[in-house]
NUKE-663438 format. One record per atom (N, C-alpha, C, O, CB): residue number from 0; atom name; x, y, z. Coordinates in steps of 0.001 Angstrom, whole numbers. Glycine has a CB too. Layout:
! NUKE-663438
   seq   atom      east     north        up
   NUM     CA         X         Y         Z
...
This chain:
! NUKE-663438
   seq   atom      east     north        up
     0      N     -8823     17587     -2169
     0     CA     -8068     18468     -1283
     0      C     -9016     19190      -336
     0      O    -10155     19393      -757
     0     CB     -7239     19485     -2096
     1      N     -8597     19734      1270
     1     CA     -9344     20209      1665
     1      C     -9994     21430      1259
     1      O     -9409     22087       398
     1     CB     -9023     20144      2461
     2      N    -11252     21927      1775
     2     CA    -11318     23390      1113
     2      C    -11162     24654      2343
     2      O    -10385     24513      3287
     2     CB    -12976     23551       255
     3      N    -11844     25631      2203
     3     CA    -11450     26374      3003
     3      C    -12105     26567      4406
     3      O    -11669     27375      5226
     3     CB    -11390     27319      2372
     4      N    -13334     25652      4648
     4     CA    -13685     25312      5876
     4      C    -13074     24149      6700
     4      O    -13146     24034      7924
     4     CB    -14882     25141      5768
     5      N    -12317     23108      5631
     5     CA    -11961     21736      6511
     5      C    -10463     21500      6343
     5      O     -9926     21635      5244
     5     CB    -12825     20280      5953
     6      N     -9779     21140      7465
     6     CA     -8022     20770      7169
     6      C     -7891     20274      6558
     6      O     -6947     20455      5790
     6     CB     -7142     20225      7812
     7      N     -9163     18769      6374
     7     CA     -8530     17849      5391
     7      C     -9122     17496      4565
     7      O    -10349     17584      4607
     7     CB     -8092     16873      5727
     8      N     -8547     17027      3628
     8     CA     -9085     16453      2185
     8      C     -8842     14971      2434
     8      O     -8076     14534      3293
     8     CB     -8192     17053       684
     9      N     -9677     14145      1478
     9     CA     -9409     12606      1137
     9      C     -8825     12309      -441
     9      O     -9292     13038     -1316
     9     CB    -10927     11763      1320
    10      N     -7976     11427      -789
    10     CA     -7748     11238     -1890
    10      C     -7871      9487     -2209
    10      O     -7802      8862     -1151
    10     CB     -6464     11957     -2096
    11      N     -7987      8857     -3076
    11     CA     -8214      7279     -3054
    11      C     -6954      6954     -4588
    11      O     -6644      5846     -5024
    11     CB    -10439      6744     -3414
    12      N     -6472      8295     -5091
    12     CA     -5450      8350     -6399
    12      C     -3869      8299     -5373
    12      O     -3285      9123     -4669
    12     CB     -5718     10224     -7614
    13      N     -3631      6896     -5757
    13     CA     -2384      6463     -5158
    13      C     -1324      7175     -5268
    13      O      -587      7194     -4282
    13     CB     -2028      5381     -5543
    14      N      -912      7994     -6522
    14     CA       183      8625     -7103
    14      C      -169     10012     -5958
    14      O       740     10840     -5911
    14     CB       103      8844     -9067
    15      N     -1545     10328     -4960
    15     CA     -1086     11577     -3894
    15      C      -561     10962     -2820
    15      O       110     11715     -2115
    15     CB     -2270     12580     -3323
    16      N      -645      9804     -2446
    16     CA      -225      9006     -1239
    16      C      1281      8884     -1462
    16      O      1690      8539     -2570
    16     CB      -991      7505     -1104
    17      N      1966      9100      -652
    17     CA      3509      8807      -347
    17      C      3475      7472       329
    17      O      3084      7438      1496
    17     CB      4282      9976       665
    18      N      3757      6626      -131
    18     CA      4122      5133      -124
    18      C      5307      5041       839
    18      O      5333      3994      1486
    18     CB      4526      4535     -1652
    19      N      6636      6216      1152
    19     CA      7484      6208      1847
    19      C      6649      6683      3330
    19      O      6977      5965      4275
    19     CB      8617      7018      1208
    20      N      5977      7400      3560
    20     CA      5271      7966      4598
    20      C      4568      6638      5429
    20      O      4577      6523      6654
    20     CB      4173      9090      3959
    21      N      4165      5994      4795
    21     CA      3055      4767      4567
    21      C      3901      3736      4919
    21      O      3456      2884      5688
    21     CB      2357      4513      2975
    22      N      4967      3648      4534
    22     CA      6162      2787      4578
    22      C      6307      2525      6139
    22      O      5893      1538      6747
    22     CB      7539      3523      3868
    23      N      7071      3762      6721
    23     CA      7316      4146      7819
    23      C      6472      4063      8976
    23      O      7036      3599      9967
    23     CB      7598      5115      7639
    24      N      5004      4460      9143
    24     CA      4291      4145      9841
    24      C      3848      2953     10612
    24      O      3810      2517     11763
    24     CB      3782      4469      9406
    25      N      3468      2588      9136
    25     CA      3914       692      9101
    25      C      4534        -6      9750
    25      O      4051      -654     10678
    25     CB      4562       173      8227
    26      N      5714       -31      9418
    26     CA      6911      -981      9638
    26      C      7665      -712     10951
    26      O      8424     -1490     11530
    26     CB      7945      -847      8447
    27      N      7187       988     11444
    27     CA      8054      1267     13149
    27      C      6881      1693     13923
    27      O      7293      2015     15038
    27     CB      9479      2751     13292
    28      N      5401      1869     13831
    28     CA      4773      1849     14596
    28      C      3371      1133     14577
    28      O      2555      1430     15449
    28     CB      4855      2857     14794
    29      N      3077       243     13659
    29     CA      1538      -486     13499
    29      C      2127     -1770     14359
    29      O      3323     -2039     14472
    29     CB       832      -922     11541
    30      N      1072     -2474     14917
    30     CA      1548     -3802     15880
    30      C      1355     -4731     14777
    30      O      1503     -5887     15170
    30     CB       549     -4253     17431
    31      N      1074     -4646     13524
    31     CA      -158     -5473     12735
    31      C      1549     -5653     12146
    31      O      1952     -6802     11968
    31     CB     -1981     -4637     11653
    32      N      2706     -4201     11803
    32     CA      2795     -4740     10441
    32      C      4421     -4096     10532
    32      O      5058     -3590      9608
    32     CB      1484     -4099      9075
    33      N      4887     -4314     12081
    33     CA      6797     -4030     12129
    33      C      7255     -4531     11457
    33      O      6982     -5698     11178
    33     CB      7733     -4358     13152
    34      N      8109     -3875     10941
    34     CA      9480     -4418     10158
    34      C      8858     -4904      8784
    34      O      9476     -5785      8187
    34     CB     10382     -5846     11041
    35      N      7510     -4333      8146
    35     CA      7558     -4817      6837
    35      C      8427     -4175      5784
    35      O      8883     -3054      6013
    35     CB      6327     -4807      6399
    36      N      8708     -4825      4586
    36     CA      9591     -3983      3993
    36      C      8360     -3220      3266
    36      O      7133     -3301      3313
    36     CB     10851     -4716      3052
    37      N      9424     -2344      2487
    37     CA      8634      -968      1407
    37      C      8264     -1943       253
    37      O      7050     -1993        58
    37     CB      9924       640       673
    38      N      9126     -2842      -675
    38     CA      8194     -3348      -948
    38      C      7083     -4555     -1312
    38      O      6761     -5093     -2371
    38     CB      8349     -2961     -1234
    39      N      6659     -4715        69
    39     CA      5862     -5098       387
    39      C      4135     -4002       852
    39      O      2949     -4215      1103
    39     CB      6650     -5805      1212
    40      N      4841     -3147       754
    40     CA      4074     -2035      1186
    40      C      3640     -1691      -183
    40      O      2475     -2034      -386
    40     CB      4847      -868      2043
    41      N      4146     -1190     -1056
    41     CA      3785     -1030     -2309
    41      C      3223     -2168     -3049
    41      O      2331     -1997     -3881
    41     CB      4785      -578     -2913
    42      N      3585     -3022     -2847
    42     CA      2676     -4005     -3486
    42      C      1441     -4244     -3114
    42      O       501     -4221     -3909
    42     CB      3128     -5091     -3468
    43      N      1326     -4492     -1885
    43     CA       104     -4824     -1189
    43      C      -505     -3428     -1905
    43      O     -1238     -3637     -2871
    43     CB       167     -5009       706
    44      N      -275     -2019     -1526
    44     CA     -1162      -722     -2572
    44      C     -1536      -801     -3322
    44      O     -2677      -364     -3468
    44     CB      -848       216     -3085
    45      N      -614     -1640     -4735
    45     CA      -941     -1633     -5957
    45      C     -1922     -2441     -6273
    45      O     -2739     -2319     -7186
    45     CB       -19     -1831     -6639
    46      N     -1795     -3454     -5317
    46     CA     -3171     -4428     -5754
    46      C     -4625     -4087     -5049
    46      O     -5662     -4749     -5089
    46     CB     -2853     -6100     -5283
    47      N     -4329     -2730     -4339
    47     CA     -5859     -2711     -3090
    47      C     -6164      -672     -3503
    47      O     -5648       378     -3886
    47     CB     -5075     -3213      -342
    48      N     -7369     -1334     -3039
    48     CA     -8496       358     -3039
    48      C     -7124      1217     -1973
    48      O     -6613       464     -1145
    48     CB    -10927       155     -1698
    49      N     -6625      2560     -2001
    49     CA     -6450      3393     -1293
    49      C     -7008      4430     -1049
    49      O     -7627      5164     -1820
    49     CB     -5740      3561     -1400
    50      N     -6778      4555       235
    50     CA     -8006      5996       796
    50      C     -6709      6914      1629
    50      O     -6109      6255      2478
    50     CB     -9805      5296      2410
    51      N     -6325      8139      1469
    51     CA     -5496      8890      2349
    51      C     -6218     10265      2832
    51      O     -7202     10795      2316
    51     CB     -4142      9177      1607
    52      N     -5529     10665      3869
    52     CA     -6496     11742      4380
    52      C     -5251     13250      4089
    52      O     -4393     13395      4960
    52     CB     -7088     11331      6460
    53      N     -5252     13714      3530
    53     CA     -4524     14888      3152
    53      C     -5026     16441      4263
    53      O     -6151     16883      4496
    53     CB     -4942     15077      1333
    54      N     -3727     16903      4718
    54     CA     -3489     18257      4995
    54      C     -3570     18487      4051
    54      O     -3560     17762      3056
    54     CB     -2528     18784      5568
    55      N     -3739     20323      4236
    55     CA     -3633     21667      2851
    55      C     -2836     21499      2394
    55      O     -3107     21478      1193
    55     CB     -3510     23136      2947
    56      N     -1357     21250      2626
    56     CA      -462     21277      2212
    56      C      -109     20320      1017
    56      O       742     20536       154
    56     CB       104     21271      3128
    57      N     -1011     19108      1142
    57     CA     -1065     17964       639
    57      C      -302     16621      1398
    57      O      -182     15481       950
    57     CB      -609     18239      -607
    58      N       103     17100      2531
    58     CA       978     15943      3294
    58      C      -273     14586      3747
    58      O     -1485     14766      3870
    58     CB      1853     16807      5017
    59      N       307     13561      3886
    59     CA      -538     12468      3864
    59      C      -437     12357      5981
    59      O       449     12169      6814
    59     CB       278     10867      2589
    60      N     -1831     12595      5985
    60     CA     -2200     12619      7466
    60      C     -2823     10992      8243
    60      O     -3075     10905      9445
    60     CB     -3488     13883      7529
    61      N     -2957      9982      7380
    61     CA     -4126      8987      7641
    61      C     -3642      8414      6365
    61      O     -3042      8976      5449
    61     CB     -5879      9527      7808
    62      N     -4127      6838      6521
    62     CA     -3566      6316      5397
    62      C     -4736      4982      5190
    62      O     -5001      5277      6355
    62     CB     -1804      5907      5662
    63      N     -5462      4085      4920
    63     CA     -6079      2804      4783
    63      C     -5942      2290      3555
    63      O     -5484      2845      2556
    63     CB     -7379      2806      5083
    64      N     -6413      1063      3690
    64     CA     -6284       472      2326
    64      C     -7780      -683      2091
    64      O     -8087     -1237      3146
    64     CB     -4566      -446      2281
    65      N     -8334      -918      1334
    65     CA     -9348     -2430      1465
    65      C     -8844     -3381       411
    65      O     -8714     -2790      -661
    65     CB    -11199     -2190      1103
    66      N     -8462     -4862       345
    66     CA     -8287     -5454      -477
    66      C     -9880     -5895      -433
    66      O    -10670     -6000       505
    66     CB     -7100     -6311      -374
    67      N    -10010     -6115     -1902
    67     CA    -11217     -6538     -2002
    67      C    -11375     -7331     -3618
    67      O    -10417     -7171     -4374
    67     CB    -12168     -5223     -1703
    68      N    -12318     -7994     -4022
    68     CA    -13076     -8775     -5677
    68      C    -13657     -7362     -6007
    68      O    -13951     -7273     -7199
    68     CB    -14705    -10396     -5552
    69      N    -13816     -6630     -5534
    69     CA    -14947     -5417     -5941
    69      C    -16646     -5783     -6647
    69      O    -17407     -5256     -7459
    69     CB    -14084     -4467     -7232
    70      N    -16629     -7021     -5750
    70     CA    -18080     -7288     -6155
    70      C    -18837     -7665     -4820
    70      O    -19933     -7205     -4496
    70     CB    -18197     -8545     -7307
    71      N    -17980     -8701     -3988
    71     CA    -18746     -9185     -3430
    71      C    -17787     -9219     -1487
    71      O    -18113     -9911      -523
    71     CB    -19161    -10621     -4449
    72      N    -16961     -8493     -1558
    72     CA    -16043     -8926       -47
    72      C    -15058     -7979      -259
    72      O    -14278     -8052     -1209
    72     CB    -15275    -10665       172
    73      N    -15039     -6779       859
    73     CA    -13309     -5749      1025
    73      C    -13013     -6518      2273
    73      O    -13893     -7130      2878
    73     CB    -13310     -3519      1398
    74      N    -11482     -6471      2735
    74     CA    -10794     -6362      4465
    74      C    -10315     -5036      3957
    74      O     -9612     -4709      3001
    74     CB     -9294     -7703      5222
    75      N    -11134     -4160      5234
    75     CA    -10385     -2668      5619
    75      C     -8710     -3156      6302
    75      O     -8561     -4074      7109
    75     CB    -11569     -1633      7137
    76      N     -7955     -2577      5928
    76     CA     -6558     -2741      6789
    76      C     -5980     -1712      6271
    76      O     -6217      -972      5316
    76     CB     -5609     -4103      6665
    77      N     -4758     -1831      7484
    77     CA     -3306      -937      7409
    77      C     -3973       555      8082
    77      O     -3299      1580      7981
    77     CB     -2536      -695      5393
    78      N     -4860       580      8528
    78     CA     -6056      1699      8779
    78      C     -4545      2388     10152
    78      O     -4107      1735     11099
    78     CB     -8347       785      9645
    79      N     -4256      3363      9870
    79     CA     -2966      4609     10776
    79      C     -3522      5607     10333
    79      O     -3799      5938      9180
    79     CB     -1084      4738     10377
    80      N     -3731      6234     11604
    80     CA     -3571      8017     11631
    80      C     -2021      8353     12301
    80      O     -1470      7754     13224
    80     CB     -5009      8887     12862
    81      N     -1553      9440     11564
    81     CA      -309      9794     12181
    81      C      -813      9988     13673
    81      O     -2003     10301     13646
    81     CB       432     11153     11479
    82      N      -370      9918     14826
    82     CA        96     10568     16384
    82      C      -231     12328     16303
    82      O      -847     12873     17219
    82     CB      2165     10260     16712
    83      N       181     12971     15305
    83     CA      -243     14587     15327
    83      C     -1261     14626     14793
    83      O     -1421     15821     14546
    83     CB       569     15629     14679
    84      N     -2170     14039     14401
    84     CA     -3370     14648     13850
    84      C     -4643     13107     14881
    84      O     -5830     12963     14586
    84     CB     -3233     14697     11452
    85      N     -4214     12602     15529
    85     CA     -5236     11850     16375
    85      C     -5865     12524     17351
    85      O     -5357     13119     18302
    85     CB     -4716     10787     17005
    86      N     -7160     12382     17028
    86     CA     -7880     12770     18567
    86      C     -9066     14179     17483
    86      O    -10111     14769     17756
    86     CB     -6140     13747     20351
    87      N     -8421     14174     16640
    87     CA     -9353     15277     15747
    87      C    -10289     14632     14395
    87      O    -10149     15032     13239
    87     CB     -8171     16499     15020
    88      N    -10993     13849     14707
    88     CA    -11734     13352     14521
    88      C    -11129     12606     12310
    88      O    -11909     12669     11359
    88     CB    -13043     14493     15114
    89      N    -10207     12252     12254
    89     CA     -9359     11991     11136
    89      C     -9463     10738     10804
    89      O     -9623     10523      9603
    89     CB     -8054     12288     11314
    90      N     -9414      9683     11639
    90     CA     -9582      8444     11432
    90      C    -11285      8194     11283
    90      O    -11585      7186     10644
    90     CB     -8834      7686     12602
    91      N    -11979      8700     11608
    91     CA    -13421      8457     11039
    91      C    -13703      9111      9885
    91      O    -14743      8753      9333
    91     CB    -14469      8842     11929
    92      N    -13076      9960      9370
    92     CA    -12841     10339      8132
    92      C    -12333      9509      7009
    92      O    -12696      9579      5835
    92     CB    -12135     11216      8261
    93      N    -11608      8858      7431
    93     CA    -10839      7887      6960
    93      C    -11448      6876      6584
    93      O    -11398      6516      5408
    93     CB    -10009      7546      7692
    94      N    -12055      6304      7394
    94     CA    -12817      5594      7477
    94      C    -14028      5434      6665
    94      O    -14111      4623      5742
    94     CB    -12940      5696      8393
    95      N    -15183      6413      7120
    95     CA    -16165      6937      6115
    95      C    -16177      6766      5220
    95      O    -17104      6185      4655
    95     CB    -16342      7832      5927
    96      N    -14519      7456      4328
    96     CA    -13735      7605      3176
    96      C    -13580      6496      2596
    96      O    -14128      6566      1495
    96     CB    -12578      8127      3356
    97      N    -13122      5518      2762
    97     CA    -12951      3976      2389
    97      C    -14605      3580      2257
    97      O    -15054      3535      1111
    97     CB    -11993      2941      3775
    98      N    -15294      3365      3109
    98     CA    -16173      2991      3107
    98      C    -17949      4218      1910
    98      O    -19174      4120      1839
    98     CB    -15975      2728      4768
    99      N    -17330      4747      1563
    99     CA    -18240      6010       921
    99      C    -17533      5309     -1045
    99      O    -18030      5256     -2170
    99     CB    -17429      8413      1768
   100      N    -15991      4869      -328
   100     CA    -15481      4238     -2008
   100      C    -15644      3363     -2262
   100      O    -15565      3004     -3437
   100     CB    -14341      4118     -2505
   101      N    -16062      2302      -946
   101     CA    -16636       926     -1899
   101      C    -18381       815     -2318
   101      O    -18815      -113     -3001
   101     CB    -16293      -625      -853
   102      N    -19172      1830     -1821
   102     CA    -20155      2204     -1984
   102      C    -21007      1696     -3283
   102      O    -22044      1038     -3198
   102     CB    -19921      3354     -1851
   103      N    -20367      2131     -4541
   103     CA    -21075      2005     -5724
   103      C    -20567       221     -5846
   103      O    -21161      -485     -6661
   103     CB    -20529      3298     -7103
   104      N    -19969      -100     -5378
   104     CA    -19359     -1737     -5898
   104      C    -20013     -2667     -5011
   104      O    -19655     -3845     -5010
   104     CB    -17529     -2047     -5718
   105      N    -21157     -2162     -4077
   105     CA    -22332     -2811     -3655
   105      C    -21634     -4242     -3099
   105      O    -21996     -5249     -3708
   105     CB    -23518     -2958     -4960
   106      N    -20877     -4390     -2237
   106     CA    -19924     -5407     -1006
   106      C    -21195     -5673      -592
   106      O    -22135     -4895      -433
   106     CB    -18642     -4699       370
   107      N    -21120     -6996      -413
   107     CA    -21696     -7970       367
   107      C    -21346     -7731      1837
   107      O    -22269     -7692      2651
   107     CB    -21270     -9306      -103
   108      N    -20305     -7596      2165
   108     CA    -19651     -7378      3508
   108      C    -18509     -6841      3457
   108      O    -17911     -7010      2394
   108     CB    -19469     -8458      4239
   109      N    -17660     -5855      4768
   109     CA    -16813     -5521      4506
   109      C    -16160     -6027      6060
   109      O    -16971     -6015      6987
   109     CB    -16911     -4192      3894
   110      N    -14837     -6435      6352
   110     CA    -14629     -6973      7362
   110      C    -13111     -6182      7930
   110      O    -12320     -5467      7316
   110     CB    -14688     -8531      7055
   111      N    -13118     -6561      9055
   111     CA    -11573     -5982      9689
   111      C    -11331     -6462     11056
   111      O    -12180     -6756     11897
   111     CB    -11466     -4252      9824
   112      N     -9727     -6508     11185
   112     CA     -9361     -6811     12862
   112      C     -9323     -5744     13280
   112      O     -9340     -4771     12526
   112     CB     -8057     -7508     13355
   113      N     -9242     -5609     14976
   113     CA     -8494     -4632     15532
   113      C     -7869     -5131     16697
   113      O     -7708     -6346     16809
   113     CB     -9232     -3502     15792
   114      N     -7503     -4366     17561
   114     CA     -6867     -4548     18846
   114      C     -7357     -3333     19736
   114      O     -7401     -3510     20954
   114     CB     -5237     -4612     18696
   115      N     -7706     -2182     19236
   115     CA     -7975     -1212     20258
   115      C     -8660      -124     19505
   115      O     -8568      1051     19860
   115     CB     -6683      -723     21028
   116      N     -9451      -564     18312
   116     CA    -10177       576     17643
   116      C    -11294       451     17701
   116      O    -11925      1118     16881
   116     CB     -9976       831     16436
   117      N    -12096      -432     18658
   117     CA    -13467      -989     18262
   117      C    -14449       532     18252
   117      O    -15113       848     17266
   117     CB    -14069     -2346     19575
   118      N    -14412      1078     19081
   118     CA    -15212      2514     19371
   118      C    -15197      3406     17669
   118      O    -16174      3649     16961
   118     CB    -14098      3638     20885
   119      N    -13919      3692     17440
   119     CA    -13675      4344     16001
   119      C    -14788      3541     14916
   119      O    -15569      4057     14117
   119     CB    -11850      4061     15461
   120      N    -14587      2360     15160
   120     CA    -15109      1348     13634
   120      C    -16837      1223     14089
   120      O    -17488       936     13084
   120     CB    -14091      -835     13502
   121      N    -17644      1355     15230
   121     CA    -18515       627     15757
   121      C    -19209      2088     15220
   121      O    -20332      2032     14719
   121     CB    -18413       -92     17382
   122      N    -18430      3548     15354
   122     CA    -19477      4846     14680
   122      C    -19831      4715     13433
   122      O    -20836      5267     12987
   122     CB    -18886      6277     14624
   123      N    -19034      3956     12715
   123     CA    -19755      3559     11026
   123      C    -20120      2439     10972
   123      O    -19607      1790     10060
   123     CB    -18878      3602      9709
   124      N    -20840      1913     11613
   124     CA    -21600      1009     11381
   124      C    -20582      -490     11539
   124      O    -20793     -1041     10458
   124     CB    -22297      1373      9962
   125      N    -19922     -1106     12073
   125     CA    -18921     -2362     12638
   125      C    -19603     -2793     13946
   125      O    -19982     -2169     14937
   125     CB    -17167     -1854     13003
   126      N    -19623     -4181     13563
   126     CA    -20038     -4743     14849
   126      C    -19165     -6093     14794
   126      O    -18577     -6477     13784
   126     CB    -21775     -4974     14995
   127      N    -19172     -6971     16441
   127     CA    -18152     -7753     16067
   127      C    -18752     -8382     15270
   127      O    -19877     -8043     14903
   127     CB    -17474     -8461     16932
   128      N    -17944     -9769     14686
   128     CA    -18393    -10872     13863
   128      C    -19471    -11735     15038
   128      O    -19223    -11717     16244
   128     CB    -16896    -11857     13227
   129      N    -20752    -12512     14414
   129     CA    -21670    -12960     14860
   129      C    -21230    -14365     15093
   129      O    -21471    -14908     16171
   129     CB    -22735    -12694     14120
   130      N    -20670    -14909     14247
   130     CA    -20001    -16251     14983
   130      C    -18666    -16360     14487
   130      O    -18463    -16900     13399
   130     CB    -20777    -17719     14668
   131      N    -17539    -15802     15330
   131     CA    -16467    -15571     14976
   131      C    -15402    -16963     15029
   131      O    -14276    -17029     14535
   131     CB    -16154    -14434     15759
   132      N    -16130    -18019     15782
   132     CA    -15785    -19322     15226
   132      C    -15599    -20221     14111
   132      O    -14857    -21202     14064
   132     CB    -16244    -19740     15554
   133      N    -16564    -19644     12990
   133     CA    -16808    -19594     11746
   133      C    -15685    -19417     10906
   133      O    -15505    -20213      9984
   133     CB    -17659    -18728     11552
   134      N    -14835    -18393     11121
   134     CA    -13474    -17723     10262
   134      C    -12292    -18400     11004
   134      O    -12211    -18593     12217
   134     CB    -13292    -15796     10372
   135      N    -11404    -18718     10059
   135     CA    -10018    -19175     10468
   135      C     -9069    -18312      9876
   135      O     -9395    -17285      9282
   135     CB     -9696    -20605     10071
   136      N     -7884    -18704     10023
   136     CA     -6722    -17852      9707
   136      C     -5805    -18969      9202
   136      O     -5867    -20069      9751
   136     CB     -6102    -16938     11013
   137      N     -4897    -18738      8114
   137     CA     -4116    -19636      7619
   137      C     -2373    -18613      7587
   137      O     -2149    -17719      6771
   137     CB     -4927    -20210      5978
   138      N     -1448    -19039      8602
   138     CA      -591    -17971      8354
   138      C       905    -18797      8034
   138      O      1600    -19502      8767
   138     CB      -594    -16860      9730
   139      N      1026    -18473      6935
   139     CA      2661    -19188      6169
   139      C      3483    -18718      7218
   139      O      3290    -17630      7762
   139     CB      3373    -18483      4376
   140      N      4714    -19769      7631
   140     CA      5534    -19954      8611
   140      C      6406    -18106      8121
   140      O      6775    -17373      9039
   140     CB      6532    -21791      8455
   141      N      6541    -17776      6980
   141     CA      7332    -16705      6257
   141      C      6595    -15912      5977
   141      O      6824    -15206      4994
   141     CB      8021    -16966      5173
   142      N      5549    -15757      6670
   142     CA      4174    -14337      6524
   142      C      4918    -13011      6980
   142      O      5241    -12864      8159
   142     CB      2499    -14549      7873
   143      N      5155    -12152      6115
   143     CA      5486    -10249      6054
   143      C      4317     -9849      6682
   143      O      4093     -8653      6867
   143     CB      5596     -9305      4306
């Protein structure tokens, strides 16, 4: 939780994250991930690292997730800051945050898309992929 110098706190204990909050963000404003259902949203959680960025209040401000082996490979995703708390430096928090939790589980690499975050991801250390010809994508005709 935050303390009494900082708004926000980080939490990575799923049961503080509102999954309905998370839901919503998702599914009516990420380009990555309209119209997913809830649960699909919860599932994908239950099986991946969560990182949330908490107001005092405890309201969930920022939300990410990394699926990962926890040995050797995370994908950062689902990475939203709410619209009221952007621009105050929250999503590099966020960020950090995820990346400060896979820390002790010593990742080989940690990887992610974007569309318009490169600046946010490139302050912790992201650069593009070196031969991005290399990686393919396999996407089921019925991909959520």
């Amino acid at each position: 939780m935050p303390d009494d110098t900082t708004p926000y706190g980080v939490t990575t204990d799923l049961d503080r994250i509102d999954l309905d909050v998370v839901h919503r963000w998702l599914s009516t404003d990420a380009y990555w991930a309209l119209g997913r259902s809830r649960e699909t949203v919860e599932t994908a959680a239950r099986n991946s690292l969560n990182v949330g960025v908490l107001d005092r209040a405890g309201a969930l401000c920022a939300y990410a997730r990394v699926v990962t082996d926890r040995a050797t490979f995370g994908w950062l995703c689902d990475v939203y800051v709410d619209p009221a708390h952007r621009g105050r430096g929250v999503g590099g928090l966020l960020v950090r945050s995820a990346l400060d939790a896979l820390e002790p589980m010593g990742l080989g690499r940690v990887v992610l898309s974007t569309f318009d975050a490169h600046g946010v991801y490139a302050k912790v250390g992201f650069t593009p992929l070196p031969e991005p010809g290399r990686w393919m994508i396999r996407t089921p005709p019925a991909a959520d």
